[in-house]
Each structure stands twice: as structure tokens, then as C-alpha cells.
C-alpha positions as CSV (number, residue, x, y, z in Angstrom):
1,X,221.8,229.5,153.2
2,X,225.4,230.4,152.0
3,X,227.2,231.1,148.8
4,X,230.6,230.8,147.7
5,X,232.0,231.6,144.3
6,X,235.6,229.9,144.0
7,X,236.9,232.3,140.1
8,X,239.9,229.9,139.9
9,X,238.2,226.8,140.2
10,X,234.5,227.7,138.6
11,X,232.5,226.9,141.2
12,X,229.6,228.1,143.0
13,X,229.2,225.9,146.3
14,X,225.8,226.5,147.8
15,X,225.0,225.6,151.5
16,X,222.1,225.2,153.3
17,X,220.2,223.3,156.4
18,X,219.0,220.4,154.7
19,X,221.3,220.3,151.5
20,X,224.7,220.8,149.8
21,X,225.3,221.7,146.2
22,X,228.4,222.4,143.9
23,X,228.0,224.0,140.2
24,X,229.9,225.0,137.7
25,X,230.4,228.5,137.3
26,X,232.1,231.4,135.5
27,X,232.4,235.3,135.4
28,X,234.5,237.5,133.0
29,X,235.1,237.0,129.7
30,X,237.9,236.6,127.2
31,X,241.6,236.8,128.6
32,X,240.2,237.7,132.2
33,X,237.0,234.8,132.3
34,X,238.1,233.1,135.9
35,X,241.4,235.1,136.1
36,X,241.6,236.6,139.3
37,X,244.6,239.0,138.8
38,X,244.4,242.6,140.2
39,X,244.3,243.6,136.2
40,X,241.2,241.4,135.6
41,X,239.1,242.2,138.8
42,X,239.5,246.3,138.1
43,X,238.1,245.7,134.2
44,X,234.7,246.4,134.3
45,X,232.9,244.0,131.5
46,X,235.4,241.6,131.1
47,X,236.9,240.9,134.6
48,X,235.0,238.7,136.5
49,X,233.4,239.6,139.7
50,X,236.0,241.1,142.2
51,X,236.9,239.1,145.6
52,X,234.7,239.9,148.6
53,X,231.4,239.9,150.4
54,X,228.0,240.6,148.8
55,X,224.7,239.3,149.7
56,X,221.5,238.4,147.5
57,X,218.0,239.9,148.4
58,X,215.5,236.9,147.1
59,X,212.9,239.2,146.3
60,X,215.0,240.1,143.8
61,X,215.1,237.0,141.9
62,X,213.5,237.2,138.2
63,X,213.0,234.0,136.9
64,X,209.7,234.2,134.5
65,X,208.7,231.6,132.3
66,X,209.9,230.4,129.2
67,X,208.6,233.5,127.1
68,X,209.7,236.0,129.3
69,X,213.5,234.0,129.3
70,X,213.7,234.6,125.1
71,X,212.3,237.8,125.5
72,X,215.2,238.9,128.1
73,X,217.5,237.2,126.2
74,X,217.3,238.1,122.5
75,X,216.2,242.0,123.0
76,X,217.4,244.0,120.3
77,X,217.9,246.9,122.6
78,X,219.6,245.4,125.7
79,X,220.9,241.8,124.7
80,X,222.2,239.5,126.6
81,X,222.9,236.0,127.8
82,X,221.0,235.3,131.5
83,X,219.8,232.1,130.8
84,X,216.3,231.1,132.6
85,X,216.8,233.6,136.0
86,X,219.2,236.1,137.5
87,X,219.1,237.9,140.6
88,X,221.2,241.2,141.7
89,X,224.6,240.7,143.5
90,X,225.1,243.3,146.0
91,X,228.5,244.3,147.7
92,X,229.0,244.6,151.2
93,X,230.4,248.1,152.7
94,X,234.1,246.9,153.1
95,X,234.0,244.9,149.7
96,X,236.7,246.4,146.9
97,X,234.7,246.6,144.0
98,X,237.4,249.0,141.9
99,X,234.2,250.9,141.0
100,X,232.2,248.2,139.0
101,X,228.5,247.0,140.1
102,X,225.8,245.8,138.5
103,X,226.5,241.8,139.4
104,X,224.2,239.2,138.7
105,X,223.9,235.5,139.4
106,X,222.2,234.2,136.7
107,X,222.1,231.1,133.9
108,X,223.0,231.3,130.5
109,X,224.0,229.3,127.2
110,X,227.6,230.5,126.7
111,X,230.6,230.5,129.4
112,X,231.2,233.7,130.7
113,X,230.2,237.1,131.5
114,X,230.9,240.9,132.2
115,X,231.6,240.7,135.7
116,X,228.5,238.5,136.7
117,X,228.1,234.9,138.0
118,X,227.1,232.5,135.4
119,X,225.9,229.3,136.6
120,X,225.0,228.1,132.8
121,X,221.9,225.9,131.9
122,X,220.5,227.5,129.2
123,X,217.1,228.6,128.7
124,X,215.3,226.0,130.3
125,X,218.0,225.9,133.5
126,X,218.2,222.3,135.0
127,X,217.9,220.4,138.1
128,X,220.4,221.6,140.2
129,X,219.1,225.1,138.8
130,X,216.2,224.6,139.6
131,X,217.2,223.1,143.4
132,X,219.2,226.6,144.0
133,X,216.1,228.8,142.8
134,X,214.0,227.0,145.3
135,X,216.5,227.2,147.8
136,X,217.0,231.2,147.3
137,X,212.7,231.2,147.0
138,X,212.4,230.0,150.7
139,X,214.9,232.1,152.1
140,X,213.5,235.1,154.1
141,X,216.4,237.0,154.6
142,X,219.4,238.1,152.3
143,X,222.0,235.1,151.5
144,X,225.6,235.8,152.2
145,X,227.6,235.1,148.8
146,X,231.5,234.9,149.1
147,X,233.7,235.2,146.1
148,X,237.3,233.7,146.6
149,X,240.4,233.7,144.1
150,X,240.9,229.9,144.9
């Protein structure tokens, strides 16, 4: 399985043996959501994710059920929008972060992020969702994730 996030174009196209998807997608927020200037990737929560190599570990994934998803979501102390799931995005040694971490892929109701891929879908997530989180599910290794200006 293989991942490419496209920030110009707002897509995440996901590759595997026996299937091919592309979503919609975003990262950063305000003036730098999808903007994939040097100012934008160096501005950690409103940039979105900088250009590079990372990988996903799929034991990582946290996609509980539909009481867990509002209770991550509308926690007065640490409130956010990941939609139904999100797993960790991890950088590869030669990737220039500019000193930001803490990526996720995950779902959510609004466009946007702090740096993370969102993939949308709400609270409930949807089929193609749902196709990508059983794709990630059966991998037993890490998944290679690309991000790309273009």
C-alpha cells in the first residue's frame, strides 16, 4: 500500500494490490490551508504538512466507535476536529519538517487542519473511508505516505 498527499490539488491518492482510490483532502488552515509556500510549511498549526517522506504504523490507527468519535471530538480539555479515526504521521530521517510534528491522517467535519491530513467525512466517515481504514487494517508493515506540492 502507498500514499500520496498532492497540498495543491487536495488529494490523497491511495494505492494498493487490488485497488486504487483518490479523496479529497486538506491540511493547514486559514491563509496557508493547501498553500505550499516555504512561509506556510515552516508555521506550525496553520501550515499544512511540510513536503516529504513519512510512513504510517497501522497499529497505530484509533478509529473507536461512534461514542468514542464525540468523546475525541468535543473534549472540553483537548478539542478538536478528527472526524471518525486518525492515525500518527511519522517523518522519515531526511524529511524537512522545519521543527513541527505531531501529524495525523484523520477525518473530520470542517476543511482544514493544523498541519495534519484531513480526509473529511464527518463523524460517521463514509465509504471510501471506510475502504482506506480497511486497507491500512490489513497492512502488516508501515505504509509509505508521500506529500507533494503539486
Amino acid at each position: 500500500m502507498r500514499l500520496i498527499f498532492s497540498i495543491q490539488k487536495q488529494k490523497l491518492i491511495i494505492t494498493t494490490p487490488a485497488w486504487a482510490a483518490v479523496l479529497n483532502a486538506t491540511s493547514g488552515r486559514d491563509k496557508c490551508m493547501n498553500n505550499s509556500s516555504e512561509e506556510c510549511l515552516s508555521q506550525s498549526w496553520h501550515g499544512p504538512i511540510p513536503i516529504g517522506e513519512y510512513f504510517i504504523n497501522p497499529r497505530e490507527l484509533s478509529d473507536p466507535n461512534i461514542f468514542g468519535d464525540i468523546l475525541r471530538n468535543f473534549r472540553p480539555d483537548s478539542p478538536g476536529d478528527w472526524g471518525s479515526f486518525r492515525i500518527r504521521i511519522h517523518a522519515k530521517e531526511d524529511t524537512e519538517t522545519h521543527g513541527r510534528d505531531n501529524f495525523f491522517l484523520h477525518g473530520g467535519s470542517v476543511e482544514g487542519s493544523a498541519g495534519c491530513i484531513d480526509v473529511g467525512g464527518g463523524l460517521f466517515g463514509s465509504q471510501h473511508l471506510n475502504n482506506l481504514l480497511t486497507a491500512i487494517r490489513m497492512s502488516k508493515h508501515a505504509i509509505d505516505l508521500e506529500v507533494i506540492s503539486e
